[in-house]
C-alpha positions as CSV (number, residue, x, y, z in Angstrom):
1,X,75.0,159.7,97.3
2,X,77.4,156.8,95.7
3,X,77.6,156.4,91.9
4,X,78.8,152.6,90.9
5,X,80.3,151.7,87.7
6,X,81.2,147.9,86.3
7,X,83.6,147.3,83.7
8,X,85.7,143.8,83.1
9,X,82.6,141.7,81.1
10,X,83.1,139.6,78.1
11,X,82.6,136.6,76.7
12,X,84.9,134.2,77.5
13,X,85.9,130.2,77.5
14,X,84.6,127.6,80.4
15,X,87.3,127.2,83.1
16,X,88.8,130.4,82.3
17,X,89.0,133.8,84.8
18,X,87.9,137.5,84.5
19,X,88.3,139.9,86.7
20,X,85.3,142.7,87.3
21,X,85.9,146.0,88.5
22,X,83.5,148.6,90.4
23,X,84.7,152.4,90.4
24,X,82.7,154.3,93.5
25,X,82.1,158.4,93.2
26,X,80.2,160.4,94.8
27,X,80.0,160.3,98.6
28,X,82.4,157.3,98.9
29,X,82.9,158.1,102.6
30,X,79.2,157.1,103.6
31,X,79.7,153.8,102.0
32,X,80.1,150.9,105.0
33,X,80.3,147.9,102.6
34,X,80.5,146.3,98.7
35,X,80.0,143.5,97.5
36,X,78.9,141.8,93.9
37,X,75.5,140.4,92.7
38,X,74.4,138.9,89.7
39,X,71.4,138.0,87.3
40,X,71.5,135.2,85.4
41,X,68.8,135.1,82.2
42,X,65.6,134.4,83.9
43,X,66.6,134.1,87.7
44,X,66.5,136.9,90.3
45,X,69.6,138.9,91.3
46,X,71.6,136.9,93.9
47,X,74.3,138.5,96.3
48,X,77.8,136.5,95.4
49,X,80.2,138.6,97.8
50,X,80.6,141.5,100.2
51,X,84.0,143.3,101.1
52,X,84.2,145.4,104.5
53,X,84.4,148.6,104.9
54,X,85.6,148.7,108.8
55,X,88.4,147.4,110.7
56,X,87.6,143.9,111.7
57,X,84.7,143.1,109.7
58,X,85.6,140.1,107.0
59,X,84.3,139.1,103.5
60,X,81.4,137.2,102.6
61,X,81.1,134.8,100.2
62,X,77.4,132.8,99.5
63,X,78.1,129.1,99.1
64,X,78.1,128.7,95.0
65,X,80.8,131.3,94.9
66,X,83.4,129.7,97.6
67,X,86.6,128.3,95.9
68,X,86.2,130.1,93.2
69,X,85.6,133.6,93.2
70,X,87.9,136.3,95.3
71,X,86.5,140.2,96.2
72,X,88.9,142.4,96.9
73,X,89.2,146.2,96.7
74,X,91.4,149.2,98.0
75,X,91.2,150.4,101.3
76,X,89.4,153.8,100.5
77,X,86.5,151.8,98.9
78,X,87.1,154.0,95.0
79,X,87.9,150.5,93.5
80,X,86.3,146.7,93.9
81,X,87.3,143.6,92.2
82,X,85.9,140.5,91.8
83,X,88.0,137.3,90.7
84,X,86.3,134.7,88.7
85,X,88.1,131.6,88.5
86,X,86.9,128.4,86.6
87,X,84.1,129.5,84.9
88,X,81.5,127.9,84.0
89,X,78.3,128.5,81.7
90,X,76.1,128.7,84.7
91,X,78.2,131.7,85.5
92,X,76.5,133.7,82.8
93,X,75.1,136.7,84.0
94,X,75.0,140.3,84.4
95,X,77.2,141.4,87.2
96,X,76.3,144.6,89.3
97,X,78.5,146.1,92.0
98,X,76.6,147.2,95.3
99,X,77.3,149.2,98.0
100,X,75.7,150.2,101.3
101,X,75.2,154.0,101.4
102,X,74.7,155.1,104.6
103,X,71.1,153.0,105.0
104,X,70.4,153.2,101.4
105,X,71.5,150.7,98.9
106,X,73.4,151.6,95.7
107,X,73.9,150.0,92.5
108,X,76.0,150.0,89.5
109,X,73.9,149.8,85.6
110,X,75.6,146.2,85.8
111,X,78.4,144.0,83.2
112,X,77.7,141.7,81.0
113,X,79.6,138.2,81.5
114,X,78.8,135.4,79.6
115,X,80.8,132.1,79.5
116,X,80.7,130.2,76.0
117,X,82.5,128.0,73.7
């Protein structure tokens, strides 16, 4: 099994950047993708970004976050990032790192971001 952890929340001011990270343990091996959801106050969680975890596969990025937010990660899949650019308050949410484990989906306990004045 994959263990996830988050770290990189805060608060901090509209239009500026954070950077999450996700540490992966465990039985990184089985994993064959990550990627980044959210949960804003009230809303269901909601996928932002994927990273591969093959040759030849590409990242995903749903609509809202195109332009403005960058997944990245190393190549064997311990670490992933995820670049927030020109945030906004909408962006407020807590952010959990994901990962497909061999059929089975894992999750991280989640970060905290929250984007105020």
């Amino acid at each position: 099994q994959v263990q996830l952890v988050e770290s990189g929340g805060g608060l901090v001011q509209p239009g500026e950047s954070l950077t999450l990270s996700c540490a992966a343990s465990g039985r990184i091996s089985s994993i064959n993708r990550m990627g980044w959801f959210r949960q804003a106050p009230g809303k269901e969680r909601e996928l932002i970004a994927t990273f591969p975890a093959a040759t030849g596969e590409g990242t995903h990025y749903e609509d809202f976050a195109k332009g403005r937010f960058t997944i990245s990660g190393d190549n064997d899949k311990k670490t992933v990032f995820l670049q927030m650019n020109a945030l906004k308050p909408e962006d407020t949410a807590v952010y959990y790192c994901w990962a497909w484990d061999n059929g089975v989906n894992a999750w991280g306990k989640g970060t905290l971001v929250t984007v105020s004045s």
